[in-house]
N, C-alpha and C positions, 0 to 999 in steps of 0.2 A: 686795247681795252674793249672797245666794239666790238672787236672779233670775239674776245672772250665771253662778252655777256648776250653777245648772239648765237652764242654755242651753247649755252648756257639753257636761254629761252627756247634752241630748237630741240633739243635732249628732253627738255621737260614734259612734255607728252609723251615721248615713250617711257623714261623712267616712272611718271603716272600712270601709265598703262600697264608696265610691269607690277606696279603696287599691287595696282586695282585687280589683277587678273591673279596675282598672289594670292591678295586678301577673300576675291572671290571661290578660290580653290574649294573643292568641297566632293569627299568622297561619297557613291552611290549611297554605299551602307548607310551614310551620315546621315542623308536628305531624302531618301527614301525616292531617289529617282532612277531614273536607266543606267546611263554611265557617267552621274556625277559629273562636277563644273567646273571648270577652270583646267588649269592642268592634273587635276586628275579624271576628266573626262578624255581629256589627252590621251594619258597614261592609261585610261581601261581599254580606249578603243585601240590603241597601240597593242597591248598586250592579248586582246583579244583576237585579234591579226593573228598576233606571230604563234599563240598556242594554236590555234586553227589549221594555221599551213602545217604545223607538225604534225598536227592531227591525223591530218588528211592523208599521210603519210606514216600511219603507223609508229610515226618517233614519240612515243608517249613520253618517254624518258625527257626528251628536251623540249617537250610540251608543257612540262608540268612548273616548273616557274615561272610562267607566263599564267598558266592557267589558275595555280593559284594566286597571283596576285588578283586576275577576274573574280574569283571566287568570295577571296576577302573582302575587295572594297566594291565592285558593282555586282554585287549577286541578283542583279533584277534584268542585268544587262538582255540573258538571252536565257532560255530556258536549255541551251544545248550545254550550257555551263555544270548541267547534273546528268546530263546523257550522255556525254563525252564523258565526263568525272566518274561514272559510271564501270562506264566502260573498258577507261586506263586502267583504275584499281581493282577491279578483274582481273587486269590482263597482272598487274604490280603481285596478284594475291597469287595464281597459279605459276610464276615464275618466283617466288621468294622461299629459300628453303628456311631460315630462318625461324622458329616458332616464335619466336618473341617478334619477333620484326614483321611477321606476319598477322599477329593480332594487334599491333598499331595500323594496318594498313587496312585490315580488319574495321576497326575502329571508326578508319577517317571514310571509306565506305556508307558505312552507318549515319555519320555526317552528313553523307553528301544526299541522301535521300530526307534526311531532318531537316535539312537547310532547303532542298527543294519543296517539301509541306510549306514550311512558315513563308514563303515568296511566289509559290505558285501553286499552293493549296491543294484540290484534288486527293485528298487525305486519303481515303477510299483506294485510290488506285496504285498509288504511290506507295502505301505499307504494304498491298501484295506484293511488288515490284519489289521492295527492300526485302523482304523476307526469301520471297525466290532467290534473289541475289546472292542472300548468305549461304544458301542450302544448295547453290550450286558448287560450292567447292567443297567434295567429296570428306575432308577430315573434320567438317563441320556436320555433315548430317547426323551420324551416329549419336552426338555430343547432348547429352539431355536437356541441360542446362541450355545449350543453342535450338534444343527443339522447345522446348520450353519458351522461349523469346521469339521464337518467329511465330510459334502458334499462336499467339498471343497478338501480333500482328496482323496475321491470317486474319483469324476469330474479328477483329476490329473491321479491317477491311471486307470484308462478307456481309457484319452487319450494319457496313452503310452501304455497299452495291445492290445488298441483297440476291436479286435475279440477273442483274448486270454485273455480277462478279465474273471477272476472270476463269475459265475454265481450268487452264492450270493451278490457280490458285487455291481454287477450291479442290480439286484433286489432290493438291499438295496437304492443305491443310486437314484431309480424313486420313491421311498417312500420318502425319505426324500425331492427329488425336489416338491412334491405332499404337501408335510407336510411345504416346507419353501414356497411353494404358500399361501397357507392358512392360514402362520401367515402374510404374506404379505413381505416378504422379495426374495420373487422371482417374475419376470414378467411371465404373461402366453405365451410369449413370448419363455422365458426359458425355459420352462415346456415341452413346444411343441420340441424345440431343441433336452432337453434331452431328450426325449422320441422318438424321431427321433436316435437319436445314438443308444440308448439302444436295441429299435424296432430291428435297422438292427442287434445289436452283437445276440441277442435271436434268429434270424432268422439263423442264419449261424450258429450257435451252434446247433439248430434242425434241422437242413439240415446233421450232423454230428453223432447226437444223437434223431434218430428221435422217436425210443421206448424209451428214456429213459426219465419214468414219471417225473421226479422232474422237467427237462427242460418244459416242456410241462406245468406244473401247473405254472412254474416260469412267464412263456410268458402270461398264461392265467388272472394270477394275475396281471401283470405285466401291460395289456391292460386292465384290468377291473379298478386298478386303477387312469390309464389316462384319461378315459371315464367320469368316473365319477367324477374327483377332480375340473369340473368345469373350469379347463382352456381353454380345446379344446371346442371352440364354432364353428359356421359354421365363422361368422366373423372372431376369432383369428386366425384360422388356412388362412383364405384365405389370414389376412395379417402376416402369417407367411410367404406363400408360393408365394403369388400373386408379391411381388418385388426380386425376384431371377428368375423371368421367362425366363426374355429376356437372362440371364446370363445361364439360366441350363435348356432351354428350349429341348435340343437336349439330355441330361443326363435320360433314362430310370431310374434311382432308384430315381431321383427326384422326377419324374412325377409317379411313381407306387407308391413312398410315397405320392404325395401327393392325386393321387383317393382313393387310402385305406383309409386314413387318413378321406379325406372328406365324403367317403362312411361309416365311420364307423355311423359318426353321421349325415348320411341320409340327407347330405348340394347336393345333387345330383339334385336340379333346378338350384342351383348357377352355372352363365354363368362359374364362372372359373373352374366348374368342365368339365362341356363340354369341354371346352378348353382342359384339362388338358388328360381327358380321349381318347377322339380323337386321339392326339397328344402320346399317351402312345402305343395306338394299331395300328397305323402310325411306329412307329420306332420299337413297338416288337408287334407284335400280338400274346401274348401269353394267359395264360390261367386266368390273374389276367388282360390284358388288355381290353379280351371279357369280363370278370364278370364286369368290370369299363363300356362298352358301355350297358349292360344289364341293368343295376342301370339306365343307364343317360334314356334308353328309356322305361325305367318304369316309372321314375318320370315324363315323358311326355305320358303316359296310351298308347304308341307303344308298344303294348305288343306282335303281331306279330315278332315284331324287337327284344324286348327284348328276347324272349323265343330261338329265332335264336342264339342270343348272349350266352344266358345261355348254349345251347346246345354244342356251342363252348368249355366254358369254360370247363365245363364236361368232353367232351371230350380230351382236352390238360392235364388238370391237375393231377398230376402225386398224391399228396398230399393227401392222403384217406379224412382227415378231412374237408379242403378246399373243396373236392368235393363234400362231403357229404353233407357241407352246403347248396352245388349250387343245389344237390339237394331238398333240400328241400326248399329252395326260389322260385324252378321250381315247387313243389308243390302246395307253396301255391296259387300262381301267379294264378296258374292252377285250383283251387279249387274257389279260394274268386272270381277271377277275370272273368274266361272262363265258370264258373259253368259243372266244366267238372270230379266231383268227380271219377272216377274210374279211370281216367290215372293220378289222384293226388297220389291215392294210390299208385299206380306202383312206382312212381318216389318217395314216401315217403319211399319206402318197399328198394328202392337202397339207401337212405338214412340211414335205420337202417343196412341195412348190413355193409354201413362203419364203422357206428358210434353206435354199439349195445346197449352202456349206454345212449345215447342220448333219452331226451323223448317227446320230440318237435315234428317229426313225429308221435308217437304214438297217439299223441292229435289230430295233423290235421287229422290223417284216421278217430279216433273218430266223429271229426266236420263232414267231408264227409258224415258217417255214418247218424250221427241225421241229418244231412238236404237232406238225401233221401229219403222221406215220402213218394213222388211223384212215387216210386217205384210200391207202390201196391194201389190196388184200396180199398182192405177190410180192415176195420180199426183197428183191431185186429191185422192184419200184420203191420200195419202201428205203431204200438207200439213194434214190435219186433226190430225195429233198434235199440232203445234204449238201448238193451240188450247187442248187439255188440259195442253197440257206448261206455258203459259205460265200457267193458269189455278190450278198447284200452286206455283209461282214466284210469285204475284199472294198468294195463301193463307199462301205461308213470309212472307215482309216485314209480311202483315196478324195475324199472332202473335207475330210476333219479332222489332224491329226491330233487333236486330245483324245478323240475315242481311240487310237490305234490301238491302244494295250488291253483293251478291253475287245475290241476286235483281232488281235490276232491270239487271243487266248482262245476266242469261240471258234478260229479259223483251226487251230492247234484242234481242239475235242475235236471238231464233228469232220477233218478231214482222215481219221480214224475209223469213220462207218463208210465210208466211200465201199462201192463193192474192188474186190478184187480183181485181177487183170482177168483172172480165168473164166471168171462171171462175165466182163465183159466180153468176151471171147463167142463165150455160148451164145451171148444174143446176138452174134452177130455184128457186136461195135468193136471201135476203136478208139482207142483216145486220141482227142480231138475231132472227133462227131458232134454234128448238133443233135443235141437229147431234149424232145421236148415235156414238161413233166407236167402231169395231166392235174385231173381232181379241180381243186377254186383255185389250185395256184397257176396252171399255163402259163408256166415261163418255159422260154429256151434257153441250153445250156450248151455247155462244152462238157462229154464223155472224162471223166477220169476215173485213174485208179490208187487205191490208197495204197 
């Protein structure tokens, strides 16, 4: 009996202990703590464990009831519990042919970025992160209805980062405003908006990261798809911009968006651009508001005024690219318009120095070249510019190959005027001579025949 009733009293603190550690039991989710108490503290850090070793080793598959038990009951445990989850149903979404089975998995995806907002907030970063997610598997981009929901995530995410947005993010989301125009669920209205937001965050981000390429292609992408997706018309933009006048008429980023803007697509007779531009180099006279009065007095053939203006701009702007441009607008101006070939080149020759891969100048010295005939009086000279002309054409396609089609069509004419073998005979050459070709142009070349 002794023995019984002291087996009895020594049992009793464990079987209280077992109560108590029962009783205590209390999952994450429950109590709004890490890994929850009792044995389901246990049981999270247990499970936490063994989804991780999986992890680590790419077995998603036998990762994942471990993982979701983490998920369910300690979702506060680790924040890896949505970067891991993340990353499985990715990996679950591009292996699943299934379509049905694939927009549950879809789904729970979706989850796992909603469940990481309400536990670890960062709301802003998190729905670009959810959105890119979905739009990386290929049978979802197309899908309007999917682009429609993530731009819409986008759009939220941008306007709480603002300038601290995501560069992809924001690239993503002027494709998809470009993509929900075109299925017609966006107004060009819209279009013009976002590209307005997006325009400033890419400018401040390469005011920050001014070598760094990816930025740079992001902006260039970025403005080549607004140009062309058909919304900015000279119209839609002026009545995007034309009724916020009276209200942001004194606002320099309004008015520099809106000459840029109008300048891109060459709306520069439109009264509201005068307006607009005037009123930009009035409050800043700076190197984007001389380039906005240069535009307005070219499209009115003041091109004493413009070149004034350009010179300006040139001058002020700090931006190698931006100037690079300016010069070479001062080129052409100078070439097509003043028939002033040799100070076109000058000012093309400061444009390749900015801009080395650029082949745009390369071509106008070309043009310069073949329409210097006038140089010499013998006509056998008179077919050497060809030589050179074709030689700056040969140069633009060999740094740039967007111009190539446009340089080997000018390569194609003017190796047609070459002199003849017989011609070169008479004077004494051969092909493959250095021929050097006089007049403002002295360049050397290589003899050929057409």
């Amino acid at each position: 009996m002794i023995m019984k009733i002291g087996l009895k009293i020594a049992l009793y603190p464990v079987l209280l202990g077992f109560i108590t550690l029962t009783s205590m039991a209390q999952k994450g989710v429950e109590d709004g703590s890490r890994y929850g108490h009792g044995e389901d503290s246990i049981s999270c850090i247990k499970n936490l464990s063994l989804y991780r070793e999986h992890f680590k080793h790419n077995a998603y598959s036998s990762a994942l009831d471990s993982w979701r038990i983490v998920f369910d009951e300690c979702p506060k445990s680790t924040k890896n519990i949505y970067i891991d989850g993340a990353k499985m149903f990715n990996d679950f979404i591009d292996n699943e042919k299934d379509p049905e089975r694939k927009a549950i998995l879809m789904d729970s995806l979706r989850l796992i970025y909603d469940q990481r907002i309400k536990y670890y907030k960062q709301r802003g970063s998190v729905l670009g992160r959810k959105a890119n997610a979905i739009l990386r598997h290929p049978e979802y981009r197309s899908d309007p209805d999917i682009q429609e929901e993530t731009y819409g995530y986008m759009k939220e995410s941008i306007s709480i980062l603002k300038n601290k947005s995501s560069d992809a993010v924001v690239f993503t989301f002027m494709t998809s405003s470009v993509m929900l125009y075109q299925a017609g669920r966006l107004t060009d209205q819209q279009v013009i908006e976002d590209y307005a937001q997006v325009s400033d965050i890419l400018d401040y981000q390469l005011t920050l990261n001014s070598d760094n390429e990816t930025f740079v292609k992001y902006k260039e992408a970025t403005d080549n798809n607004f140009i062309t997706s058909g919304a900015p018309t000279c119209e839609s933009l002026i009545e995007y911009f034309q009724p916020l006048w009276e209200e942001r008429k004194d606002d320099v980023n309004y008015l520099g968006r809106a000459v840029r803007f109008l300048s891109a697509l060459e709306c520069e007779s439109e009264p509201f651009y005068a307006l607009a531009a005037v009123a930009l180099y009035e409050k800043e006279p700076s190197a984007q508001a001389a380039f906005g009065l240069a535009k307005l007095f070219l499209s009115k053939e003041e091109y004493d005024k413009a070149i004034a203006y350009y010179k300006e701009a040139i001058s002020a702007e700090t931006d190698p690219v931006k100037k690079g441009n300016y010069y070479y607008q001062l080129a052409y101006i100078t070439n097509t318009e003043l028939n002033q070939p040799e100070k076109a080149r000058t000012l093309a020759l400061e444009a390749i120095k900015l801009k080395p891969d650029w082949g745009e100048p390369y071509i106008l010295i070309g043009d310069a070249y073949a329409g210097s005939k006038d140089c010499f009086t013998d006509e056998f000279e008179k077919t050497t510019i060809y030589w050179v002309a074709v030689d700056q054409f040969s140069k633009a396609k060999s740094v740039d190959a967007e111009v190539a089609e446009k340089a080997n069509e000018r390569i194609s004419t003017y190796k047609k005027y070459f002199p003849d073998i017989e011609t070169i005979f008479f004077y004494s050459l051969k092909e493959g001579d250095n021929y050097k070709v006089g007049c403002w142009i002295n360049e050397t070349t290589k003899v050929r025949a057409r």
